[in-house]
C-alpha positions in Angstrom: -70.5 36.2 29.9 -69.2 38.2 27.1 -66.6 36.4 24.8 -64.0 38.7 23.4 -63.5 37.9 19.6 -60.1 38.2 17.9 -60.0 40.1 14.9 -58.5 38.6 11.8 -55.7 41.2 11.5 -54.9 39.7 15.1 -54.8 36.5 14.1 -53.1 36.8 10.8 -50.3 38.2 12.7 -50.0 35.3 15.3 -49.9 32.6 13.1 -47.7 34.1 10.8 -44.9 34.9 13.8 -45.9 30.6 14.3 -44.7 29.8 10.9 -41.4 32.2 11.1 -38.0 30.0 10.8 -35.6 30.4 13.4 -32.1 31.5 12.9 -29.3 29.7 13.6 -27.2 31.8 16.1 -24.2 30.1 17.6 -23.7 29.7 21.3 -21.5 32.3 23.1 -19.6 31.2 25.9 -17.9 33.7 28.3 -18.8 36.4 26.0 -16.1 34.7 23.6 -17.0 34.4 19.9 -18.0 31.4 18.6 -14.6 29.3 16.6 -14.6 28.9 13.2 -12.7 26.4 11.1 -9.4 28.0 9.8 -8.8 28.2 6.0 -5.5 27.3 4.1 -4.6 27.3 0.6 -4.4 24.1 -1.5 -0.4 23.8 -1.1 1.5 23.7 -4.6 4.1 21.0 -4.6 6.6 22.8 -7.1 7.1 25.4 -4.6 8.3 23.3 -1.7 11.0 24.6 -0.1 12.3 21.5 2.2 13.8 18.9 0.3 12.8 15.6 1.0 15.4 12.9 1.4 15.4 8.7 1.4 18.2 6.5 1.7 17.9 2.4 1.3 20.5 0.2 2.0 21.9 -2.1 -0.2 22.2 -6.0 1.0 25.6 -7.5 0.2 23.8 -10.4 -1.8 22.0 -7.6 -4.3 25.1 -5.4 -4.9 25.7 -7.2 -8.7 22.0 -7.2 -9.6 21.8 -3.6 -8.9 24.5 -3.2 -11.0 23.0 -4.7 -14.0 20.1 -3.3 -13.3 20.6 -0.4 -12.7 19.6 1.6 -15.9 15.9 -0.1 -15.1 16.1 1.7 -11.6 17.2 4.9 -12.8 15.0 5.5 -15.9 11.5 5.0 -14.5 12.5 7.5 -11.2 14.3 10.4 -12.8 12.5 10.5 -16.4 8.8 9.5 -15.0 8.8 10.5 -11.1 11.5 13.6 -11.5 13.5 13.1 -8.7 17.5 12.4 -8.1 19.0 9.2 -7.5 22.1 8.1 -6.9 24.6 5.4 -5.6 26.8 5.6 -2.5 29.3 3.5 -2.8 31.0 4.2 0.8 27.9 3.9 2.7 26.0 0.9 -0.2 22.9 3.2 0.3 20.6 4.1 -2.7 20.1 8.0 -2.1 16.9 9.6 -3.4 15.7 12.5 -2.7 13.5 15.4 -4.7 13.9 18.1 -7.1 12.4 21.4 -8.8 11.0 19.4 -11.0 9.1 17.0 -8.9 4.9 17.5 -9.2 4.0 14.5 -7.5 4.3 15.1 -3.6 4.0 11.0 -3.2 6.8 10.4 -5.6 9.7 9.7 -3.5 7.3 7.3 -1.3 6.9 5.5 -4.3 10.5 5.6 -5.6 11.8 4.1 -2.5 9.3 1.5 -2.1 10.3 0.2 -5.8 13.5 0.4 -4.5 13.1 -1.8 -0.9 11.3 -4.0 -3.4 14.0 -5.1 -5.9 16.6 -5.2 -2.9 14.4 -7.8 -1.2 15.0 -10.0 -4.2 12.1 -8.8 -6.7 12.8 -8.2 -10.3 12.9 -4.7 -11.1 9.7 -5.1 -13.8 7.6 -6.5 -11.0 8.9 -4.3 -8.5 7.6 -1.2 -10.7 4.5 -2.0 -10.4 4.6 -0.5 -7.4 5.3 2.6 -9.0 2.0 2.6 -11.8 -0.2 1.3 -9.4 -1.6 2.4 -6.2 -3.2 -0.6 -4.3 0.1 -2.7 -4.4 2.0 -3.8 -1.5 4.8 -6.3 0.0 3.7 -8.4 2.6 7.0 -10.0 4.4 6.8 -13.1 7.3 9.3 -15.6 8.2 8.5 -19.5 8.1 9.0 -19.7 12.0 6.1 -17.2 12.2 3.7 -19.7 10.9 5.0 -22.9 12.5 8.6 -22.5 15.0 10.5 -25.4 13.1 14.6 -25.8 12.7 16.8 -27.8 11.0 15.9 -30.6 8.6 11.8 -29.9 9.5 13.2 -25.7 8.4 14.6 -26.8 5.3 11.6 -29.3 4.1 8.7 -26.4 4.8 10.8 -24.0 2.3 11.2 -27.1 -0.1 7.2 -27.6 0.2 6.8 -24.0 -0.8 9.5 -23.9 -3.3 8.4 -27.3 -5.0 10.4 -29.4 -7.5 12.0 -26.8 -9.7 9.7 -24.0 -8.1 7.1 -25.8 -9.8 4.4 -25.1 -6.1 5.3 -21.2 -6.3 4.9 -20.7 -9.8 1.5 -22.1 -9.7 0.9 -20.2 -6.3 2.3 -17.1 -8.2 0.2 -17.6 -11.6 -2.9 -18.4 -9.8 -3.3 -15.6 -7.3 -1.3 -12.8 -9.7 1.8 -12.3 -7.4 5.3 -12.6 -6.9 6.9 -14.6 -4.2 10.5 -14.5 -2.9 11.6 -17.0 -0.5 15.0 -15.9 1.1 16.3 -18.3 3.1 13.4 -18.6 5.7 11.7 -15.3 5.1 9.0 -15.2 2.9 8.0 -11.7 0.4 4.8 -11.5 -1.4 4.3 -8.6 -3.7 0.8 -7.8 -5.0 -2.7 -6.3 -4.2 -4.1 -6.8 -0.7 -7.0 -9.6 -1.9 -4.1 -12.0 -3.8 -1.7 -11.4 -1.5 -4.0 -13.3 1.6 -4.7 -15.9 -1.2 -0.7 -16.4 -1.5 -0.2 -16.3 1.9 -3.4 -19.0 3.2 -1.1 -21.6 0.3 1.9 -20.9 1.5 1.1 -21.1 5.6 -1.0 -24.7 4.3 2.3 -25.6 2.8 4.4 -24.5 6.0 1.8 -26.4 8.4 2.3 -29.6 5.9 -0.2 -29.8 3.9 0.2 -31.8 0.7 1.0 -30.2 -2.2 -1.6 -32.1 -4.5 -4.5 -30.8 -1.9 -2.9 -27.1 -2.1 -3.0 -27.5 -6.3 -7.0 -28.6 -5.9 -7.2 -25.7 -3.6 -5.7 -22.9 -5.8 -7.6 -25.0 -8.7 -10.9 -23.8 -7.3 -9.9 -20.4 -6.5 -8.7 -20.2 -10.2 -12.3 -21.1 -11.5 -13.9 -18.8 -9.0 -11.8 -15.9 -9.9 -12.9 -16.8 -13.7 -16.4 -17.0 -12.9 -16.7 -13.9 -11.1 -15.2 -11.9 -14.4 
């Protein structure tokens, strides 16, 4: 039988249609063309024309300290942030809201937090931390959460946390870098999400009773780890 040989023109041409790439082309359905993802300018915050509001009310117990400190309050949010504050005295609501000269989009967000901070019983230079940096938070819980107590047991679990003098939370509060506020039998921790479930584990040993020399030797060691690691 006779073979039939391929030429090498022939074959040139078949491997080089092999070693073609194919092109992408989208699936039609329904003879509709194929969607494509919609493009939108970066959006310029000093042209915004809704103007964004916040109002926090002021607790009867924090209407003097936000008296006196009020020129704390207002520098940081109208010089630094750019926005308007202002105190209602018919309605005891701190009124914020923005201006033409805001840049920052997240700047009221900020402001009012600072604000909700120093009304829960913060001091305003804590509470502006809030403002400089960006992984701060307040963490709020009542005692009852931890451990349903009332009366005389209630009173002793917020004297365990308090200690003699506030000696317990100033350690707690020097030893895992926050700031505690105990009002009446709620519980505020201010600080960055790592500290602030250190603060809390003390506190909730404290609550659960828990002696305070064994919560020292615990924050004791988490002080030396915390050295060691920088």
């Amino acid at each position: 039988m006779e073979t039939q040989e391929e030429s090498p023109s022939e074959h040139e041409s078949f491997t080089s249609q092999r070693k073609r790439k194919r092109k992408h082309v989208p699936i039609q359905v329904d003879g509709t063309e194929p969607k494509r993802k919609p493009l939108f300018p970066p959006l310029e915050s000093g042209r915004e024309a809704v103007t964004q509001f916040r109002s926090v009310p002021v607790p009867p117990n924090r209407f003097t300290p936000l008296k006196s400190s009020w020129i704390k309050i207002f520098t940081p949010i109208v010089e630094h942030l750019h926005l308007q504050i202002r105190l209602n005295l018919k309605t005891k609501h701190v009124e914020i809201r923005t201006s033409s000269h805001t840049a920052d989009v997240s700047a009221i967000q900020k402001a009012t937090e600072f604000v909700k901070a120093f009304m829960l019983g913060f001091e305003a230079e804590d509470a502006l931390a809030l403002v400089r940096l960006e992984e701060l938070y307040v963490e709020s819980f009542e005692v009852s959460d931890v451990k349903p107590l009332k009366g005389g047991h209630l009173s002793r679990a917020i004297g365990r946390v308090a200690g003699t003098g506030g000696r317990t939370k100033y350690t707690i509060e020097n030893v895992t870098k926050t700031r505690i506020v105990l009002a009446d039998s709620k519980v505020h921790i201010l600080g960055s999400f790592h500290n602030i479930r250190a603060a809390r584990n003390a506190i909730c040993s404290l609550i659960l009773g828990t002696p305070p020399s064994k919560v020292y030797g615990q924050m004791k060691s988490l002080a030396s780890r915390a050295s060691e690691r920088f």
